[in-house]
Every structure is written in C-alpha cells, then in structure tokens.
C-alpha positions as CSV (number, residue, x, y, z in Angstrom):
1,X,37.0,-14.4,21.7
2,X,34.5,-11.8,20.4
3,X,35.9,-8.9,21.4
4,X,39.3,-7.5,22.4
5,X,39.8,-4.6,24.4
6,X,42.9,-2.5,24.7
7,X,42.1,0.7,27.1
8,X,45.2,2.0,30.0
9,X,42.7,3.1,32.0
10,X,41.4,0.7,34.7
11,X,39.2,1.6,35.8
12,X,37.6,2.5,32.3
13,X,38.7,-0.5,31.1
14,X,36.9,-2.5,34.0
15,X,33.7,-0.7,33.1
16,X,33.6,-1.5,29.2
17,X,34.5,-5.2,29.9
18,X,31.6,-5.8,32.3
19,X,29.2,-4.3,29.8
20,X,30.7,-6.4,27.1
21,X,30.6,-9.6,29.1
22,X,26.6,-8.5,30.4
23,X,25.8,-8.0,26.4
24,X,27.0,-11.5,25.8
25,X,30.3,-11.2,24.2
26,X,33.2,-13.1,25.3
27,X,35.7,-10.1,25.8
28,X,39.8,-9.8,26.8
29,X,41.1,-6.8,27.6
30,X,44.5,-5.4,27.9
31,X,46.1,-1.9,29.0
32,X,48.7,-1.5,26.0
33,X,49.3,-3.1,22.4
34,X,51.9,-5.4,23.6
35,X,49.5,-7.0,26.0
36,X,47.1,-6.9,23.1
37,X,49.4,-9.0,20.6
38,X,50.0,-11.2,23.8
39,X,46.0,-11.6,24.2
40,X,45.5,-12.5,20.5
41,X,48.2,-15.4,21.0
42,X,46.9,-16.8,23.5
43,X,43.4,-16.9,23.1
44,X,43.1,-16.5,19.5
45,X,41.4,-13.3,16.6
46,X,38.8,-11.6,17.9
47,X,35.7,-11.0,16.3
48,X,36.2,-6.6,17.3
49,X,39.2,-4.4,18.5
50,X,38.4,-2.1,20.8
51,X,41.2,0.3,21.1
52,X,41.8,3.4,23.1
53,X,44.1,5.3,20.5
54,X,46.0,7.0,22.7
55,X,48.2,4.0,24.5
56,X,51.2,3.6,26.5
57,X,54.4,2.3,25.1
58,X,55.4,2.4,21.5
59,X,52.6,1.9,19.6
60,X,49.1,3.6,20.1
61,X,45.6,2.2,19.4
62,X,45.3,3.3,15.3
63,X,48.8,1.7,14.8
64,X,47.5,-1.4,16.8
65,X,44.5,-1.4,14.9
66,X,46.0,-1.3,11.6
67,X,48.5,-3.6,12.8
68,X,46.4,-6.0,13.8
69,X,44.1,-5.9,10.3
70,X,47.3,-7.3,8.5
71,X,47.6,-10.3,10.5
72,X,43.9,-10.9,10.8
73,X,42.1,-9.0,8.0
74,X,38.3,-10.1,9.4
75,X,39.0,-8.3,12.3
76,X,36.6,-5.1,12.5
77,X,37.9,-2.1,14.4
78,X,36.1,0.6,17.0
79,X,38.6,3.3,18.0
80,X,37.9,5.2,21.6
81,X,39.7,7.9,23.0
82,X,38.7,10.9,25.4
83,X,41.0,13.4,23.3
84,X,40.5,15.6,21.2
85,X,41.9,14.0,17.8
86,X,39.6,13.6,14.9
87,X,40.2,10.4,13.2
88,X,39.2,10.8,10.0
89,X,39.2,8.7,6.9
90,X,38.3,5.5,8.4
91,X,37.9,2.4,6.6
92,X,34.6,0.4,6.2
93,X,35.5,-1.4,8.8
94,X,36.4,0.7,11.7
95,X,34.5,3.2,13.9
96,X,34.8,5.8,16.3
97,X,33.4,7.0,19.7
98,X,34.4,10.0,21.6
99,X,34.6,9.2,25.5
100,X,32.6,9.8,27.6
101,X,29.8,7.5,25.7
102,X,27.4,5.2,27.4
103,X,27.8,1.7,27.1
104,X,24.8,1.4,24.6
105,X,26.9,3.4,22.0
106,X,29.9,1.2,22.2
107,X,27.4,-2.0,21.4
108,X,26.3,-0.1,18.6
109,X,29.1,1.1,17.4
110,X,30.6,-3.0,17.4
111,X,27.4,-4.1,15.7
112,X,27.4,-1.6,13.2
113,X,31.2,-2.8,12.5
114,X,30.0,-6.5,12.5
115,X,27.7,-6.0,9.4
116,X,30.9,-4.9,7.0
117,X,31.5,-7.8,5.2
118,X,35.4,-9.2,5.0
C-alpha cells in the first residue's frame, strides 16, 4: 500500500481516495485510528499517512500519526484538518494542509514528504 488514509468524513474521504487511486497510488482509507491500525495489519506499512487530525474515538490523527511512526519509522506523515488548529513543530517528515485544498496540493504535499530520507 502507498498511501493510507484516515479521514471520518465520507464523503471527503471518498473524494481524496479517488484522486489518490487516479494519481497512481495504491491507497486504503479508514474513518478512525482503530480502522487505521486494522488497515496496516491487514494490508501491510504504507508508503504515506494521511490523517485528518481531528478523529473519532480515542485517539486523533497527530496521536495516530506519531503512533504509527514508532511501529513503522519510514512512514512519512501529511496531517489534514478543516479546523482551526495550527500544528506546529512538525518533524521532517510530516506536513500539513488546511481543508479545503485541491487535490493537486495534497499530491504535493505527499511527494514533498516522500523525498525526506528515513
């Protein structure tokens, strides 16, 4: 898998896939952490996390993010959210994008986060 994607929203979720899938990337998706963990088992690390940070259930998308970096320390990071949280301090390996952003951005965004080396 190239790129996982962990978004609640549907129909937003839906939408980032398709353009993942039409750039070339073999993407899973899921609406909450759990799922995500669940997706990671059963298909394997992805390449790129893309996380909404602001998730339902117990752990939103920085914690899943940083979570999943421990287990799989390759794993680069792009953090969405339509919020109005800053993230700041990221590591070289994580990004951000403020929703609403076109699909072109989020490509971008995981490129940019593919040329960090390990």
């Amino acid at each position: 898998m190239d790129v996982l994607l962990v978004e609640d929203d549907g129909e937003v979720r839906a939408q980032l896939r398709a353009a993942l899938t039409l750039a070339g990337y073999d993407a899973a998706d899921s609406a909450d952490a759990a799922g995500g963990f669940a997706a990671v088992a059963r298909l394997g690390a992805p390449r790129v996390l893309v996380a909404d940070i602001n998730l339902p259930g117990g752990m939103d998308g920085l914690a899943f993010g940083r979570a999943l970096r421990v287990r799989l320390p390759a794993v680069r990071v792009v953090y969405i959210s339509g919020g109005a949280e800053q993230v700041a301090d990221l590591a070289p390996h994580e990004r951000f994008l403020a929703k609403p952003f076109r699909a072109r951005a989020l490509l971008c965004a995981i490129t940019d986060a593919l040329r960090v080396s390990a």
